[in-house]
C-alpha positions in Angstrom: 24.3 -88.7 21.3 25.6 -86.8 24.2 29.5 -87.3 22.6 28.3 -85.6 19.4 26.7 -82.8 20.7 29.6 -82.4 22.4 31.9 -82.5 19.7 29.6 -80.7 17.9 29.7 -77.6 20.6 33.5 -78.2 21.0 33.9 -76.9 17.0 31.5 -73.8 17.0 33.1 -72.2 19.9 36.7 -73.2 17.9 34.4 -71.7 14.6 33.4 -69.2 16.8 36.6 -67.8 17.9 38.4 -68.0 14.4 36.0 -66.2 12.6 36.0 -63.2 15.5 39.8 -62.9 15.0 38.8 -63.2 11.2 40.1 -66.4 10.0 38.1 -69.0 7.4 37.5 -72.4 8.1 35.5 -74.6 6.5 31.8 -75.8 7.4 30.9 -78.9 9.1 28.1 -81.1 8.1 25.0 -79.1 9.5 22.8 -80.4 12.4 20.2 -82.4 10.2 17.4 -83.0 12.3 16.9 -79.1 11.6 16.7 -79.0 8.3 12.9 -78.9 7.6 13.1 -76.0 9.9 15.8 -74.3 8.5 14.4 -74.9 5.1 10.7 -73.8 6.6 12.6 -70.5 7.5 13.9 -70.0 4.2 10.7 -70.5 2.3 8.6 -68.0 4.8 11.9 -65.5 3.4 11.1 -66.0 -0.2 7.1 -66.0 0.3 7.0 -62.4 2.3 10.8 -60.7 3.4 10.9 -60.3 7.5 12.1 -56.5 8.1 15.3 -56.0 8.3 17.4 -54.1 11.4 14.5 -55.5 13.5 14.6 -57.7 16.6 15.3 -60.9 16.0 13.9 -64.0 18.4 15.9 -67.3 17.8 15.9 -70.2 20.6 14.3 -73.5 21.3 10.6 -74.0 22.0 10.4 -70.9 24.3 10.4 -68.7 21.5 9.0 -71.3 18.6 6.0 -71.0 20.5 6.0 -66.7 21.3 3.2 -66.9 18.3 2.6 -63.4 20.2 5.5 -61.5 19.8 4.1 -59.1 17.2 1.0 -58.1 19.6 3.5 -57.8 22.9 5.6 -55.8 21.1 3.3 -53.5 18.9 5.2 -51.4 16.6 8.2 -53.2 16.9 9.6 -55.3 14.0 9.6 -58.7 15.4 11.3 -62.1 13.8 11.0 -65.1 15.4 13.4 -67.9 14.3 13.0 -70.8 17.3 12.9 -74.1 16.5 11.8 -76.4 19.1 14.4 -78.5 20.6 17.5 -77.2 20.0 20.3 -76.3 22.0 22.6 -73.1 21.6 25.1 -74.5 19.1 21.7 -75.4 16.7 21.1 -72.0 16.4 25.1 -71.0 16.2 25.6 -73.3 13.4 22.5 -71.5 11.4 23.5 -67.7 11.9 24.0 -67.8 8.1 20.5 -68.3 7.3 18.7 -67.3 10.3 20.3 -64.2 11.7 23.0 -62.5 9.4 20.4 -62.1 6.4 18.3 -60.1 8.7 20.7 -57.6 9.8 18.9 -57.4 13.1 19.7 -54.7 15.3 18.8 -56.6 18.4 18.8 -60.5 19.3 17.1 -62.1 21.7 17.8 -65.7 22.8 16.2 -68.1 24.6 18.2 -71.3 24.4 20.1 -73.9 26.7 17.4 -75.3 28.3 17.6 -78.5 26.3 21.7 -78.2 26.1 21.4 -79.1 29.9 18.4 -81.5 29.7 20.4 -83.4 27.0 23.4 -83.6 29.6 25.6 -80.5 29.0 27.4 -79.2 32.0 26.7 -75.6 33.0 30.2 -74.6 31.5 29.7 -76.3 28.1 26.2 -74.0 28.1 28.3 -70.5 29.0 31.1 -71.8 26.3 28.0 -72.6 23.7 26.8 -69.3 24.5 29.8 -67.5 23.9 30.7 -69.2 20.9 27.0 -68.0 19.4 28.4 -64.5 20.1 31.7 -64.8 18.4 29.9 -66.3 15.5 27.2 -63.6 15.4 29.7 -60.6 16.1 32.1 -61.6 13.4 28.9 -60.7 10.8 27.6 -58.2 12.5 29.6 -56.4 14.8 27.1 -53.7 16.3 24.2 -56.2 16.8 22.7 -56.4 20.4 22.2 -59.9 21.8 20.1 -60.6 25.1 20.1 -63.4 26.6 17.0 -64.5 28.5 18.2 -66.6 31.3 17.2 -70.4 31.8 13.4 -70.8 33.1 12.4 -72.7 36.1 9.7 -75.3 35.4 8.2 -78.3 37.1 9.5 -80.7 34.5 12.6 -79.9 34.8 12.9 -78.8 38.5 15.6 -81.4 39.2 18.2 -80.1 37.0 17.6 -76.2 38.2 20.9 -76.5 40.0 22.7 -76.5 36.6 20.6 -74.0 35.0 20.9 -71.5 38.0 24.8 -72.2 37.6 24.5 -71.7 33.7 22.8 -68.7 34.1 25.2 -67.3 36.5 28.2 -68.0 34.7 26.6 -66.1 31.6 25.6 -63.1 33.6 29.3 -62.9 35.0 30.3 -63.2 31.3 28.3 -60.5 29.5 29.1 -58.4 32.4 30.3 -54.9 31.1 30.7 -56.1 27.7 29.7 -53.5 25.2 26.0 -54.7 23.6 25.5 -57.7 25.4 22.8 -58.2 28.3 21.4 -60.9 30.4 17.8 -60.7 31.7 16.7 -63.0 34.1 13.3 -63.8 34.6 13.8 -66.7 37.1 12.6 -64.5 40.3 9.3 -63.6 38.7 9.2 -67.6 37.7 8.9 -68.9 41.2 6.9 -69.0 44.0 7.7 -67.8 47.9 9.4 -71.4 48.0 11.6 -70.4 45.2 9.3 -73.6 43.6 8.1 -72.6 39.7 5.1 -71.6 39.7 2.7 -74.0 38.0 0.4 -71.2 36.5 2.6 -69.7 34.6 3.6 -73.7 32.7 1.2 -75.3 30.4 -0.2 -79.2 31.8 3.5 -80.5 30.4 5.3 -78.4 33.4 7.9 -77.0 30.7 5.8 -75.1 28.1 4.6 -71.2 29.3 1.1 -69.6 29.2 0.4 -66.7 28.3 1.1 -65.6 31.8 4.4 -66.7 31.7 5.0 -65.2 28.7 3.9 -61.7 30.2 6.3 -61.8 32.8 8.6 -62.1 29.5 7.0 -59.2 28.0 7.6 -57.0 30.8 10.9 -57.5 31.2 12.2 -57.0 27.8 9.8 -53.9 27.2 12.1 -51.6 29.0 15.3 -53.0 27.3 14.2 -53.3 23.5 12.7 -49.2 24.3 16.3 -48.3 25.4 17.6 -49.7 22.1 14.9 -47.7 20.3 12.2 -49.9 20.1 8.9 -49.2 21.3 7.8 -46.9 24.1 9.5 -46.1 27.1 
């Protein structure tokens, strides 16, 4: 599994960087585990249209589970698109149908939590990442993307080192670049013991509470209102 995934993240940064510099290249057999999501997504589409030039939430189970992004963010047009359990080159394969059609003017991600659980290396998450952007920017060019950078929890406490390295290597990345920003809610995750603090996880030790989710909430607030999204 882990030789596919990586083969599978190998070709979407390729994919990625081809169709940035503009070239074509044909699809590879989608990720289909996702499929009744992807077709879930498309049917919620054709029942009632999402807004377009919106913000636009796509990740794993982080953001699957925001079922309160529309009253954290009142008056801003919200879209969530997670689907629980995937990795960053799930959601890279999908921009098609999950992003593009949108035309969001802001993206938010939540993703490579599970890249690294599954056994990515930090590097192959920051080259996932990238690869998302490439893909994203080659259909829409002005489009914001922030990335939320990889929680601490108690389920996953052992493999922090890797995250904290992921997240760093993305931060050094989007550095400076022109609509890209990483927000990093680790410090507000954690306790004095830089442990994760267990109220803010549900009983699993990986899923947040609502008061994880605030600290979310109050970080973004400030960005999404710079972009012209909600109050100041």
């Amino acid at each position: 599994m882990k030789q596919a995934r990586l083969a599978r993240s190998a070709m979407l940064l390729v994919i990625g960087w081809l169709l940035a510099a503009g070239s074509v290249l044909a699809r590879q057999p989608p990720p289909q585990q996702w499929a009744p999501d992807i077709a879930a997504f498309t049917a919620q589409d054709q029942t009632q249209a999402p807004p377009q030039h919106g913000v636009l939430f796509i990740g794993s189970s982080s953001i699957h589970a925001w079922t309160s992004l529309a009253t954290d963010f009142p008056g801003v047009p919200v879209i969530n698109r997670g689907f629980g359990g995937s990795a960053i080159a799930d959601s890279t394969f999908y921009v098609d149908r999950i992003v593009t059609p949108y035309h969001p003017r802001v993206i938010v991600m939540y993703a490579g939590d599970n890249d690294i659980a599954e056994g990515a290396t930090s590097a192959e998450v920051i080259h996932d990442f990238q690869a998302f952007v490439a893909r994203v920017r080659h259909d829409l060019p002005e489009a914001k993307i922030v990335y939320i950078s990889i929680k601490p929890s108690i389920a996953r406490e052992n493999l922090w080192p890797q995250m904290h390295e992921a997240n760093e290597g993305i931060a050094h990345w989007m550095k400076g670049k022109s609509g890209l920003r990483f927000v990093d809610i680790g410090p507000a995750m954690v306790d004095a013991q830089n442990h994760p603090r267990p109220e803010l996880l549900r009983a699993d030790g990986l899923h947040m509470t609502p008061a994880g989710y605030a600290i979310w909430v109050n970080a973004l607030k400030p960005l999404l209102a710079s972009y012209g999204f909600g109050a100041q």
